[in-house]
C-alpha positions as CSV (number, residue, x, y, z in Angstrom):
1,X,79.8,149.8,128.9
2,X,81.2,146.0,129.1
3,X,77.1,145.1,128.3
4,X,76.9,147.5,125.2
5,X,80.5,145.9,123.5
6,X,79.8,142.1,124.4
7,X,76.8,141.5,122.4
8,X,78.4,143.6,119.5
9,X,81.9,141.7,119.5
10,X,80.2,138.0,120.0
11,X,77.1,138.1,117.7
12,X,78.6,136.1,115.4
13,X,79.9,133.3,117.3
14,X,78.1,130.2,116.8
15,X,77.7,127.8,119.9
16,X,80.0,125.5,121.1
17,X,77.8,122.4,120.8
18,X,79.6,118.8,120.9
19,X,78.9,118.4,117.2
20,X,80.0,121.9,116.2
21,X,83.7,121.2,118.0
22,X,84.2,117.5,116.7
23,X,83.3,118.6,113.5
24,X,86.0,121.4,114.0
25,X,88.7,118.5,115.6
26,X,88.0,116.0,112.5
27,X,88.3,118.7,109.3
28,X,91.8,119.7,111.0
29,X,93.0,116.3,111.4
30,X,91.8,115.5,107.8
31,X,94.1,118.4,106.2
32,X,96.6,117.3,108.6
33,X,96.9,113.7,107.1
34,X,96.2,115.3,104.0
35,X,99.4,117.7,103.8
36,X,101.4,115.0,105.3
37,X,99.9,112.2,102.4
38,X,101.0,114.7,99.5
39,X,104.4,115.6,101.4
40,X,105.4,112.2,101.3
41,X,104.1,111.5,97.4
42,X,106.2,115.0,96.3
43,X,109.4,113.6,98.5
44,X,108.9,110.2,96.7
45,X,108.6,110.9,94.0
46,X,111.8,113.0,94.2
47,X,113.5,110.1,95.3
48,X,112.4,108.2,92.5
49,X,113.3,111.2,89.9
50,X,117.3,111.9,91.0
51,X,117.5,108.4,92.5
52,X,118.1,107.2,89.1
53,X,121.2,109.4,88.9
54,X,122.7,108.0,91.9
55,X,122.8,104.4,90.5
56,X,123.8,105.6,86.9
57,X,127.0,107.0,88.7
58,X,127.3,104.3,90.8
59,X,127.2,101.4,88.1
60,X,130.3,103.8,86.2
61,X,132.4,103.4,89.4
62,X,132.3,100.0,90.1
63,X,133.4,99.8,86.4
64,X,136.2,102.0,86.7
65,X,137.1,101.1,90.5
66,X,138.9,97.8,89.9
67,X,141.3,99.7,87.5
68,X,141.9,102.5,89.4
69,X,143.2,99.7,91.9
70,X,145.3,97.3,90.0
71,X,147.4,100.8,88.9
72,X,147.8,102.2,92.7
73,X,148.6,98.4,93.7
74,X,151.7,98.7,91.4
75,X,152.8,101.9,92.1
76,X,152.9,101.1,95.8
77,X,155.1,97.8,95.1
78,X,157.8,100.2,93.3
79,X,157.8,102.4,96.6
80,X,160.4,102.1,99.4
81,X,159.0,100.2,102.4
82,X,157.5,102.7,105.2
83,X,159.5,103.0,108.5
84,X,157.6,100.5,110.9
85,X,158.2,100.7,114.8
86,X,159.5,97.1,116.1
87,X,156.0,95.3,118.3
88,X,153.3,96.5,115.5
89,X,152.2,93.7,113.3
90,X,152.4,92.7,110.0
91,X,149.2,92.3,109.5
92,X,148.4,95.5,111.5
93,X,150.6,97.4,109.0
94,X,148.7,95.3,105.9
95,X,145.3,96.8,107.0
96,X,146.6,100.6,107.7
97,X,148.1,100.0,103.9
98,X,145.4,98.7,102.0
99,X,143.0,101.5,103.5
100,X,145.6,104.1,102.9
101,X,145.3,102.7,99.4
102,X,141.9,102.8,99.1
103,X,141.4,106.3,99.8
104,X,144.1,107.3,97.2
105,X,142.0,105.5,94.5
106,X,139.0,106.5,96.0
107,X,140.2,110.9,95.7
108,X,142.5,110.0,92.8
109,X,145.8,111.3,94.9
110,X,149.1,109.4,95.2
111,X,149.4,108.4,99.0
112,X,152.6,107.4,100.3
113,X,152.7,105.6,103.9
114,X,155.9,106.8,105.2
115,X,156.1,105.3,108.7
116,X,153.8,103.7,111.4
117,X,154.4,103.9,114.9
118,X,152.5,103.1,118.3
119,X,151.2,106.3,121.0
120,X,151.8,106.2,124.6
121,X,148.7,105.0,126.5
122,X,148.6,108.6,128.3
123,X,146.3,110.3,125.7
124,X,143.1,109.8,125.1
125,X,141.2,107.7,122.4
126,X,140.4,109.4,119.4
127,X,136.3,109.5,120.0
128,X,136.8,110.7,123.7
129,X,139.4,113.7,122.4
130,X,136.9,114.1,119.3
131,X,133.9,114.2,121.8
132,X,135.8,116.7,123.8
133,X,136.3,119.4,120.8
134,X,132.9,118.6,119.5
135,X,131.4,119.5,122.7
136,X,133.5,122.3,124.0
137,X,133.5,124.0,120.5
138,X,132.3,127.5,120.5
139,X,128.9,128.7,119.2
């Protein structure tokens, strides 16, 4: 039976010559390259397209940025002075401010910095305890 079916299911295979196979090996790389050629040109070009957006919005912040900071700069002189734990730096407290400061003008929201204090040296860093949770987080 296996010498009645074989003929029948293979009669239209061609051989498997060398040139037959590279010629085979060399059309799929050329589509390959192809597809990957027009998939970068489409994501170029969509780049190009909504990039133009991006640095519209951009160029209307940096106009409005520097007022948005001269106005939170006042209202944070009127404020009362934040509680500050005795061995933490002035200019520790200056830097924890001004970036307190900028993300109020950067979301818009009043901020108000209403103490600073140190943590023992028993608990982990921040990126070791974020780490942790990231890693240990349930599926």
């Amino acid at each position: 039976m296996c010498d009645f079916i074989t003929p029948v299911l293979f009669a239209d295979t061609p051989d498997m010559s060398v040139s037959y196979v590279a010629a085979v090996v060399v059309t799929g790389l050329v589509v390959v390259f192809l597809a990957l050629l027009l998939l970068i040109g489409f994501f170029t070009l969509l780049g190009l397209v909504f990039g133009e957006k991006k640095k519209k919005a951009k160029k209307v912040e940096e106009v409005a940025a520097p007022v948005v900071a001269e106005t939170k700069v006042e209202m944070t002189v009127a404020q009362e002075a934040p509680v500050i734990e005795d061995g933490i730096e002035e200019e520790v407290v200056a830097v924890i401010t001004a970036a307190i400061a900028a993300m109020a003008a950067q979301s818009g929201k009043k901020m108000k910095l209403v103490g600073i204090k140190t943590t023992s040296r028993n608990v982990r860093p921040a990126w070791a305890q974020a780490g942790l949770v990231d890693n240990t987080r349930p599926f």
